[in-house]
C-alpha positions as CSV (number, residue, x, y, z in Angstrom):
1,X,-5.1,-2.0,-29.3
2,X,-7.5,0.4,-27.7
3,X,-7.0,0.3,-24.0
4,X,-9.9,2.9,-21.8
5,X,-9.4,3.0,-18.8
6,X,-13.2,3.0,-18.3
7,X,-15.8,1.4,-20.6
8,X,-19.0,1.6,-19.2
9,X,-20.8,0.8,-22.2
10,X,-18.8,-2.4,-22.1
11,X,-20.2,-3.8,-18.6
12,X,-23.6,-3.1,-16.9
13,X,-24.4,0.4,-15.6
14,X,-25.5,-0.6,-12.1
15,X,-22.2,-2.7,-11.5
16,X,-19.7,0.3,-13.0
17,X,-21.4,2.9,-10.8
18,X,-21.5,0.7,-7.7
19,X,-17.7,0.4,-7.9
20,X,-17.2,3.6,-8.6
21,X,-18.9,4.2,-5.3
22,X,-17.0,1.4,-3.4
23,X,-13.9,3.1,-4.7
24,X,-15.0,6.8,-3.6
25,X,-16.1,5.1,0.1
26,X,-12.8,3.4,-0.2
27,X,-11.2,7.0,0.1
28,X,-13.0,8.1,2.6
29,X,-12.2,5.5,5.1
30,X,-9.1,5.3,4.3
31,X,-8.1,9.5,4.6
32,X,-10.1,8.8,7.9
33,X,-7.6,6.1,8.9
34,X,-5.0,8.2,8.0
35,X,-5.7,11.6,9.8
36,X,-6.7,9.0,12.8
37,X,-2.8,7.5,13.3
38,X,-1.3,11.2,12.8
39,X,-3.3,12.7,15.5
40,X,-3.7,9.7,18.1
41,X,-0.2,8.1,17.4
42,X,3.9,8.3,18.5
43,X,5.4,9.1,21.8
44,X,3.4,9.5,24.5
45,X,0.1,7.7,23.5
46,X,-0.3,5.1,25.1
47,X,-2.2,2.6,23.2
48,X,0.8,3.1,20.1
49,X,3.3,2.6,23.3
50,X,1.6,-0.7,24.4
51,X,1.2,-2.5,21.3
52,X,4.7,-1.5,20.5
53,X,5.8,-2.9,23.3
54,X,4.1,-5.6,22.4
55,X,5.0,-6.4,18.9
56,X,8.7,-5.6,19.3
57,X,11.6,-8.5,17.9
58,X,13.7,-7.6,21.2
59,X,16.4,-10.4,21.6
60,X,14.4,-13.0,19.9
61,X,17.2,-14.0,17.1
62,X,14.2,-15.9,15.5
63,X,11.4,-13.5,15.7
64,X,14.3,-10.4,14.5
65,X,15.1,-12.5,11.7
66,X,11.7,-13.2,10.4
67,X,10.9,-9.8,10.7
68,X,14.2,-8.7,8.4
69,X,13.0,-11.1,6.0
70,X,9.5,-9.7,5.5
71,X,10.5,-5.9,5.9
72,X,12.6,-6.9,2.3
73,X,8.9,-7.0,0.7
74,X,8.5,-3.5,1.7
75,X,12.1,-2.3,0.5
76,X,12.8,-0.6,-2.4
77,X,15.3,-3.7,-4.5
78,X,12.5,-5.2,-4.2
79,X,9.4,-2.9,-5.0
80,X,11.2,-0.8,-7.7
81,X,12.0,-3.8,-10.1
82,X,8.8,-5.5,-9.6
83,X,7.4,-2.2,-11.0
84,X,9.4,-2.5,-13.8
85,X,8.6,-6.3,-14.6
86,X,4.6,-5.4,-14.3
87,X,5.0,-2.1,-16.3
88,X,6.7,-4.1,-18.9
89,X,4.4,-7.0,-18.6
90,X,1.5,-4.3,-18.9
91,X,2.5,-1.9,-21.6
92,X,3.0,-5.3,-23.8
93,X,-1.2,-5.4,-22.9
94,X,-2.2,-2.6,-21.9
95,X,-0.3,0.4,-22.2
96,X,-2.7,2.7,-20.5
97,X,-2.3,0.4,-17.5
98,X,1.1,0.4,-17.2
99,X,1.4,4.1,-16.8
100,X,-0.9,4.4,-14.2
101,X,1.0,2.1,-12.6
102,X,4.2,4.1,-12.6
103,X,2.5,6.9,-11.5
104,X,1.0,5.1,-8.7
105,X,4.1,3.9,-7.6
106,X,6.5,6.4,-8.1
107,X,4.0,9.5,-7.4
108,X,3.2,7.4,-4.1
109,X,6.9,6.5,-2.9
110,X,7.5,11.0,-3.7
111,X,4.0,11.7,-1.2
112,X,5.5,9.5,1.5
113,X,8.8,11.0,1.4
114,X,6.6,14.6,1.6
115,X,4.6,13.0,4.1
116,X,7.7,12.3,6.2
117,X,8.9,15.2,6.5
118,X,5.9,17.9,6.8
119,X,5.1,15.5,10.1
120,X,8.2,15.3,11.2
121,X,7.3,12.6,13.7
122,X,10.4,11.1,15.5
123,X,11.3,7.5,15.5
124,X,10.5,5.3,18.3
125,X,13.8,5.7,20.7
126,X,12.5,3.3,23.6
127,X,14.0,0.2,22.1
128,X,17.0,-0.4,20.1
129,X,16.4,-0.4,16.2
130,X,17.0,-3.5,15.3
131,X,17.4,-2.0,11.4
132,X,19.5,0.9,10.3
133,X,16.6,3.8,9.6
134,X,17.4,7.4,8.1
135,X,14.1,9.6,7.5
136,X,11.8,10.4,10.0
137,X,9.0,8.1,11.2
138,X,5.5,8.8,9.7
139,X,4.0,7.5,7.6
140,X,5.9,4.0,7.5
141,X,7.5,4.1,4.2
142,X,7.8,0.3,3.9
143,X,3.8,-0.1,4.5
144,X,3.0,2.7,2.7
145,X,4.6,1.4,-0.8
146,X,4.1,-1.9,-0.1
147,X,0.6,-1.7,0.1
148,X,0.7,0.8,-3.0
149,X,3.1,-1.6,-5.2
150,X,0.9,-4.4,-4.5
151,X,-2.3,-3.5,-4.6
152,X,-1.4,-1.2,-7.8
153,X,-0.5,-4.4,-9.5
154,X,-3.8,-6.6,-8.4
155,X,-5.8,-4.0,-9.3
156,X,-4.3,-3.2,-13.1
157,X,-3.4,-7.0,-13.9
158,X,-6.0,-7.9,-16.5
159,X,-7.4,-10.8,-15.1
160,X,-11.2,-12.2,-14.7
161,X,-12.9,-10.5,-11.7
162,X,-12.6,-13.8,-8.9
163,X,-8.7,-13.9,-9.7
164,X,-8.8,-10.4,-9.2
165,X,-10.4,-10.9,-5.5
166,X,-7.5,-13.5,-4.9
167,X,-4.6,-11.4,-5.6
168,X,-6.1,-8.5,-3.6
169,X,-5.8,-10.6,-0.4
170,X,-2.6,-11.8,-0.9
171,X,-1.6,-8.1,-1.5
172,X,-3.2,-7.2,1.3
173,X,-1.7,-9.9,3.2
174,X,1.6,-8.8,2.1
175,X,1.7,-4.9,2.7
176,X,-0.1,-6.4,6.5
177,X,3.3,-8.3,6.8
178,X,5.3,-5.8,6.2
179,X,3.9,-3.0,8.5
180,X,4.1,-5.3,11.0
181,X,8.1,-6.0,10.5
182,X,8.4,-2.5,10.9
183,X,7.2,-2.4,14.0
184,X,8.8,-5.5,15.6
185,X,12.2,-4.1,14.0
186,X,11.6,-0.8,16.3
187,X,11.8,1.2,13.8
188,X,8.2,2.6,14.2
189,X,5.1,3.0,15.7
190,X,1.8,0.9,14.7
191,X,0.4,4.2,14.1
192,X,2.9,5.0,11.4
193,X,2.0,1.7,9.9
194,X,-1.6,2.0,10.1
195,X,-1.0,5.2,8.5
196,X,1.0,3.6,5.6
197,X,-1.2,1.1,5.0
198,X,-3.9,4.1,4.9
199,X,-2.1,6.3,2.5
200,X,-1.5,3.4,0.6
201,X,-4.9,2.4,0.1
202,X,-6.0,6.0,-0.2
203,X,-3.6,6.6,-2.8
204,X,-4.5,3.6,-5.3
205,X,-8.2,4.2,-4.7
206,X,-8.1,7.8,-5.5
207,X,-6.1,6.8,-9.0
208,X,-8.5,4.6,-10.0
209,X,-11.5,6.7,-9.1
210,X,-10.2,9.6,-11.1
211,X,-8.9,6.9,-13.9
212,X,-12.2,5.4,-13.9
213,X,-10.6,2.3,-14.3
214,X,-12.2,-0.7,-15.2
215,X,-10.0,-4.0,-16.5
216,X,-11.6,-5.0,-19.7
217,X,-10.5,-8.7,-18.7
218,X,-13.5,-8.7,-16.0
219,X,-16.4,-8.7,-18.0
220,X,-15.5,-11.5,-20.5
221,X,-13.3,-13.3,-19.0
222,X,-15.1,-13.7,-15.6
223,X,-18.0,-15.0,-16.9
């Protein structure tokens, strides 16, 4: 089975250029977001300091366990064999799909780790980590992937176009979750979370705008 990545032809021109636009505006705000948290962010800023403060687990055993459980969305035994399940799932469908996938995930995860340590920002050392952390602290790891592995997956799913809306939120709402774990485990800095979440988003949009993908499931089966 043929599998384009973009079929124009297939779907009106006026709706195939306007999201190629949505996704090209999508990068832009979100490489604006991003250079945002790395210059206004980590010790010493005040706003970051304050809603740290504010977000942190302390010696809540309720609140620190709640945020353990959600910063497992973000982790990588959990992330690394959904991948695998979807990739399968999509090269039985779609095989196209399913290597942009693995190149959004795994070329995502190798830019964060880059990321980490061309910044070089320290961890937050006001509080106690309340999780055992070994890389340095921007971009959040855990926000950053989660929102890639997520989102990744809503996207390339072929699926009619309102289904499509619905698992976007909840992958949004889970990558949200997990950033904000991170932060109540004091293991990092809302800005290196907003800049996770930024890269994240940055990252799948840019793959899809140079992909020029389209699912083929949106066209017939949303109608």
């Amino acid at each position: 089975m043929n599998d384009p990545i973009e079929a124009p032809a297939a779907h009106p021109p006026t709706s195939w250029a306007f999201r190629r636009e949505m996704r090209t505006a999508g990068i832009a705000v979100a490489a604006a977001l991003w250079l945002a948290a790395l210059i206004l962010g980590g010790a010493g800023f005040g706003l970051d300091e304050r809603a740290y403060h504010a977000l942190y687990a302390g010696i809540d055993p309720a609140f620190t366990r709640n945020a353990r459980l959600l910063t497992r969305l973000g982790s990588w035994t959990t992330l690394v064999p959904l991948t695998v399940i979807a990739a399968i799932f999509l090269a039985y469908r779609r095989r196209m799909r399913a290597a942009l996938l693995l190149i959004m995930v795994f070329g995502g995860r190798l830019l964060v780790e880059i990321q980490k340590v061309i910044v070089d920002r320290p961890r937050p050392g006001v509080s106690p980590h309340l999780e055992a952390v070994h890389s340095m602290s921007f971009p959040s790891g855990h926000s950053a992937n989660a929102m890639i592995n997520y989102l990744a997956i809503a996207m390339l799913l072929p699926v009619p176009q309102r289904m499509r809306a619905i698992l976007v939120g909840i992958a949004l709402a889970i990558a949200l979750q997990v950033g904000w774990s991170r932060v109540a485990l004091g293991v990092h800095w809302p800005s290196d979370v907003v800049g996770g979440w930024a890269f994240g988003i940055f990252w799948v949009a840019l793959c899809m705008r140079l992909a020029s993908e389209r699912p083929e499931g949106d066209g017939a089966a949303g109608r």
